[in-house]
N, C-alpha and C positions, 0 to 999 in steps of 0.2 A: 365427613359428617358433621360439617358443623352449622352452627345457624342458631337462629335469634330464638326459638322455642324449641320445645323437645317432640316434634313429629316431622318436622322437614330440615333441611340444611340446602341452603343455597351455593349456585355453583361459583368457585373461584374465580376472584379476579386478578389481574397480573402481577407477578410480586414487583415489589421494589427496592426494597429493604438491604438490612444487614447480611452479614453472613451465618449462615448454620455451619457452626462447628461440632455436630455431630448430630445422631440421628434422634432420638427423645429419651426423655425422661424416663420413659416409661420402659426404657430396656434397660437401666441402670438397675431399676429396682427386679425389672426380669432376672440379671445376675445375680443378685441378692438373693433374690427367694428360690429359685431353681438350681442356681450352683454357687450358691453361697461366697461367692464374692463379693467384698465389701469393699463398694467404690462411690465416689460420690460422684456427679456431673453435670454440665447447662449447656447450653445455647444458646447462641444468636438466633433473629431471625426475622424477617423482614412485618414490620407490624400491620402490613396488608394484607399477610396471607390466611388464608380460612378461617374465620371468625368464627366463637361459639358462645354461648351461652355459658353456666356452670359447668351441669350436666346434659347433652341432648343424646336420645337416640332417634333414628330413624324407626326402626323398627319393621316389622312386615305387615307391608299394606296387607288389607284389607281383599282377597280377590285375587292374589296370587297365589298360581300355584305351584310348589316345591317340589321337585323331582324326591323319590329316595334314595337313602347314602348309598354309594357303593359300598361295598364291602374295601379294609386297607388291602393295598395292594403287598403280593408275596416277595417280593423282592425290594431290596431296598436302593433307592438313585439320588445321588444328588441333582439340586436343581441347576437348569440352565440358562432358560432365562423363563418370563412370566408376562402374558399376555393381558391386558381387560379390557378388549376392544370398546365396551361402553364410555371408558371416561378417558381412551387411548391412550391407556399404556401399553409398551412393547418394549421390553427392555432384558438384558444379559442380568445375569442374576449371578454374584460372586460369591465362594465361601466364606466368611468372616469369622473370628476368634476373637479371643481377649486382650486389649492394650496392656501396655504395664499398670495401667490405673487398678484393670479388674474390669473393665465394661466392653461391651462389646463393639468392636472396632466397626465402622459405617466403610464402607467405599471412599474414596479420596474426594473431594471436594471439586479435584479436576475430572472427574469421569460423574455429574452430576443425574447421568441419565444412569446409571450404574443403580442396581437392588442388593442389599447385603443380605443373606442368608445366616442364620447364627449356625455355622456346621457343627459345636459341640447339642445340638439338640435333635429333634424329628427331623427327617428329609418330609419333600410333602408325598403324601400318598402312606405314610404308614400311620400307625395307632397314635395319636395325643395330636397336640399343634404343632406345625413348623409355623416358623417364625420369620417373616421378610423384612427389612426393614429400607427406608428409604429417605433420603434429601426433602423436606417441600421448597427450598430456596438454595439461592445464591446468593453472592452482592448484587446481581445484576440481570437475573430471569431465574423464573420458576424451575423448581429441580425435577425428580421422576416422578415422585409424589406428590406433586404440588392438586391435583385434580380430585387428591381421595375421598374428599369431602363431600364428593359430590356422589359418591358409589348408592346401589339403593341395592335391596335384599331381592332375591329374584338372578340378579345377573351373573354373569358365568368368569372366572377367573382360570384360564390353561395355563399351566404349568410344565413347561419341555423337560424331562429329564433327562438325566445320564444315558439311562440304556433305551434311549429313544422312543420310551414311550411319553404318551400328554396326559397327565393328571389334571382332569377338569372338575374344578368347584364351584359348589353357588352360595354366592350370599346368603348368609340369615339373619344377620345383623349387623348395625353400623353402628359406629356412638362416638359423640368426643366425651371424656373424660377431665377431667380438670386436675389438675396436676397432685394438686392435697385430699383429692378423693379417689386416689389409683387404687385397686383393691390386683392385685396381680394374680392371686388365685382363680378372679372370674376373669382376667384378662386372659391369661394364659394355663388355664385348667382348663380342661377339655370339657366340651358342654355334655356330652355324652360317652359313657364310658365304651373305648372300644373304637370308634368313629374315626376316621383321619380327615383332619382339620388343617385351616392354615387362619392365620392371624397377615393382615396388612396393615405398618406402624407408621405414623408418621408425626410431626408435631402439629397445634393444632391452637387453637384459641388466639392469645395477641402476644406480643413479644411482650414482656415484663424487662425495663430498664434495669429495674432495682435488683432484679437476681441474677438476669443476664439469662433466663430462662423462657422459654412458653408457658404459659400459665395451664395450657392442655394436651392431650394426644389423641388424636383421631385413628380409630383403633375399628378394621374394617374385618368382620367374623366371616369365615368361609365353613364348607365342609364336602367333601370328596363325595362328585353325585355321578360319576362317569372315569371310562379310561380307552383309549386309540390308540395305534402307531402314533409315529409323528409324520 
């Protein structure tokens, strides 16, 4: 979700850049405010990827129409992997925990197609957000996320879990965020009390030389509107 004003975000173009040494900013302070780990953290990352404004959101057009929530589901799975056939992803989706830093460990850099799940939190499909997080770069091509920018409210995110069933979500909103304007409680508090949600993270605006950071994170809001076998 990112782009030159705050109603649209243009689609990605090809990275080229540095490397992301880890997933954003904006799970650092996730740790921080949800389990109280106190760590600090940055990134690389290549300065052609998803551009943004300060603050953009997408938002919901106008004329779309939203399914209602499913109710959470009774059993609890972890995830397995995580489908968005509109901006095609299709990718394995791995447990992740805490580094010795305190923050929450990304996928290895060599498995770039790789989604990390933060396991100390929500699986998707039960009550508050889980949490996905993912790569938008390499040194040398676009990561899993590198496309997220481009997501729009309306479209449908499946989620495979553990005990074979598919948690399917839809969009409700998009946004990049700017890195000094993170408010984590509306990132990652639940928009609705009760609702099973999921959040897609990634970094997001231009590389910043001087911090070694992204200056944003593109932070893509779902919520549990369906469920099937697999």
């Amino acid at each position: 979700m990112s782009g030159a004003d705050s109603s649209a975000a243009p689609a990605p173009g090809p990275g080229n850049g540095r490397l992301v040494t880890g997933t954003v900013w904006a799970v650092l302070v996730l740790v921080l405010w949800l389990w109280g780990s106190e760590a600090p953290g940055a990134h690389g990352g290549s300065s052609s990827a998803p551009t943004t404004g300060d603050i953009a959101a997408v938002g919901r057009p106008p004329g779309i129409p939203m399914p209602p929530a499913h109710r959470p589901l009774d059993a609890a799975a972890e995830p397995r992997r995580v489908s968005f056939p509109a901006i095609g992803i299709a990718a394995p989706v791995v447990p992740r925990g805490l580094d010795a830093a305190g923050a929450v460990d990304p996928p290895p850099l060599e498995t770039p197609g790789t989604v990390g799940w933060y396991d100390g939190g929500t699986e998707p499909g039960e009550p508050g957000a889980a949490l996905l997080v993912g790569h938008v770069d390499t040194e040398t091509k676009p990561a899993v996320f590198y496309g997220l920018s481009a997501a729009r409210p309306g479209e449908k995110i499946e989620v495979t879990r553990a005990d074979g069933s598919v948690a399917e979500f839809t969009v409700d909103d998009v946004q990049v965020i700017a890195r000094d304007r993170f408010d984590p409680q509306k990132v990652y508090g639940p928009r609705q009390a009760g609702r099973a949600e999921l959040r897609l993270i990634t970094c997001g605006g231009t590389f910043d030389r001087a911090s070694g950071a992204y200056t944003a994170n593109i932070v893509v809001y779902a919520y549990l509107s369906g469920v099937s076998a697999a």
